[in-house]
TISEZA-968465 format. One record per residue (C-alpha): residue in three letters; y, x, z. Coordinates in pm, whole numbers, plus 50000, padded with zeros to 5 digits. Layout:
[ALA; [Y; X; Z]];
...
//
This chain:
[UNK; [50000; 50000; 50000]];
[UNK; [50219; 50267; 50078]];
[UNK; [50164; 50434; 49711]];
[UNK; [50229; 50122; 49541]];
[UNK; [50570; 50117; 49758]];
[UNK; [50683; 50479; 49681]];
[UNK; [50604; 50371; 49330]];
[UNK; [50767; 50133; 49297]];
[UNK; [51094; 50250; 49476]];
[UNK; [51076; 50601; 49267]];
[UNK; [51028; 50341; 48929]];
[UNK; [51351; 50188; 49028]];
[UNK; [51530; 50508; 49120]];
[UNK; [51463; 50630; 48802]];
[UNK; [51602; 50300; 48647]];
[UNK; [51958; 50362; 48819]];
[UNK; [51963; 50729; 48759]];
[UNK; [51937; 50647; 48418]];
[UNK; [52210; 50364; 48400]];
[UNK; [52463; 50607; 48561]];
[UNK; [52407; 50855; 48296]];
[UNK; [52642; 50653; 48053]];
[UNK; [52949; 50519; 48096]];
[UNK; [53212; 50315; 47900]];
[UNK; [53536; 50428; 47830]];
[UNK; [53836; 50235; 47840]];
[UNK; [54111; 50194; 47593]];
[UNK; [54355; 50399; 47805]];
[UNK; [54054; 50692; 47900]];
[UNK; [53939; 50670; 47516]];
[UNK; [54315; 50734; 47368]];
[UNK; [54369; 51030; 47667]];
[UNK; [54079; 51192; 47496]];
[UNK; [54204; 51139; 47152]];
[UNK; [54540; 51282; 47222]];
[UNK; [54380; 51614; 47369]];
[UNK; [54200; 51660; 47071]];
[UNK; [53853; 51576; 47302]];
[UNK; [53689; 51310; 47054]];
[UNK; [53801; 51286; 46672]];
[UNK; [54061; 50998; 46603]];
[UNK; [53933; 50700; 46559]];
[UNK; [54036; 50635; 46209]];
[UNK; [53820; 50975; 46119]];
[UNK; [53509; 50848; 46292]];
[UNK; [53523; 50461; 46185]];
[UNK; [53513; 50640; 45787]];
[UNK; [53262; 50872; 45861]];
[UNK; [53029; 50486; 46013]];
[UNK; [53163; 50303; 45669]];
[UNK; [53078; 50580; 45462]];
[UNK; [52678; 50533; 45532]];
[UNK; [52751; 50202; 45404]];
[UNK; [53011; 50190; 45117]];
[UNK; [53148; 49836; 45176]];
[UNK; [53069; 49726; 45504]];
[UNK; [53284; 49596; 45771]];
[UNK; [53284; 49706; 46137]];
[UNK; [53269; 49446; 46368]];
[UNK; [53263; 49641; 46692]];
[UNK; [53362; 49958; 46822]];
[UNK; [53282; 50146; 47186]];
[UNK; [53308; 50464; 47299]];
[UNK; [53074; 50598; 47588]];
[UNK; [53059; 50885; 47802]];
[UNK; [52670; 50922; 47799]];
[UNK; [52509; 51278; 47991]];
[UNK; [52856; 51437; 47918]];
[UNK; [52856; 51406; 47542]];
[UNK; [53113; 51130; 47444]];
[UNK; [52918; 50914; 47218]];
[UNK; [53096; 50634; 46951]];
[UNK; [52894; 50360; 46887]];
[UNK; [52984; 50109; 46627]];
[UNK; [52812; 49749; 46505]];
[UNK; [52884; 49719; 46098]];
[UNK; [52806; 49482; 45860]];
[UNK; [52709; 49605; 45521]];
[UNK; [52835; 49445; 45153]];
[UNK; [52477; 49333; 45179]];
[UNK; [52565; 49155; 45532]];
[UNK; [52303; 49384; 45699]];
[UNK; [52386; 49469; 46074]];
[UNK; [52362; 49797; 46156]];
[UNK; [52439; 50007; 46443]];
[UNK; [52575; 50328; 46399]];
[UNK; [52640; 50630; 46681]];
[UNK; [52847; 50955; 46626]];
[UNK; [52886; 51220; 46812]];
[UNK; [53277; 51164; 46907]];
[UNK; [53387; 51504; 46943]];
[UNK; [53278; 51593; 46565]];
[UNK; [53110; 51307; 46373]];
[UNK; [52773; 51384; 46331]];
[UNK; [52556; 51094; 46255]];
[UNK; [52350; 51023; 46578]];
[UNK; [52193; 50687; 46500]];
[UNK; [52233; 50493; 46190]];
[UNK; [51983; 50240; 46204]];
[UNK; [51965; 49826; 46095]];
[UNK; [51985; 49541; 46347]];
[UNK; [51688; 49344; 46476]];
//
């Protein structure tokens, strides 16, 4: 009984460990880090998502703080109106995720 407890507790330990890794930025934090030159602008990073997908729209935009890389994560629609959700790396643009909606 006293495994299945200490299971259980390390199980959900592990659970909030890994939900404090990343964190959302707000629109005030987001533009600080723009200014310093920390994460690309915006405009930069929001061509380099619509470039995967010559014609799409982006419907959604977020920037995260996740194990101390900043992390841009955006929801697009293509011309095709296929959902996708893209991630770049903020500070440079490198294509993280790019992968279609469920």
């Amino acid at each position: 009984m006293n495994a299945l407890i200490a299971l259980f507790a390390t199980a959900a330990l592990s659970i909030s460990v890994g939900i404090a890794q990343a964190r959302d930025l707000g629109p005030d934090e987001a533009l600080k880090l723009r200014d310093a030159g920390t994460v690309q602008s915006f405009e930069k990073l929001n061509t380099a998502a619509l470039a995967l997908h010559p014609g799409g729209k982006i419907e959604g935009t977020e920037l995260e703080e996740e194990y101390g890389r900043y992390i841009y994560q955006l929801e697009l629609r293509d011309a095709q109106g296929v959902q996708w959700d893209v991630e770049l790396d903020a500070s440079n643009g490198q294509v993280l995720k790019n992968q279609q909606d469920d």
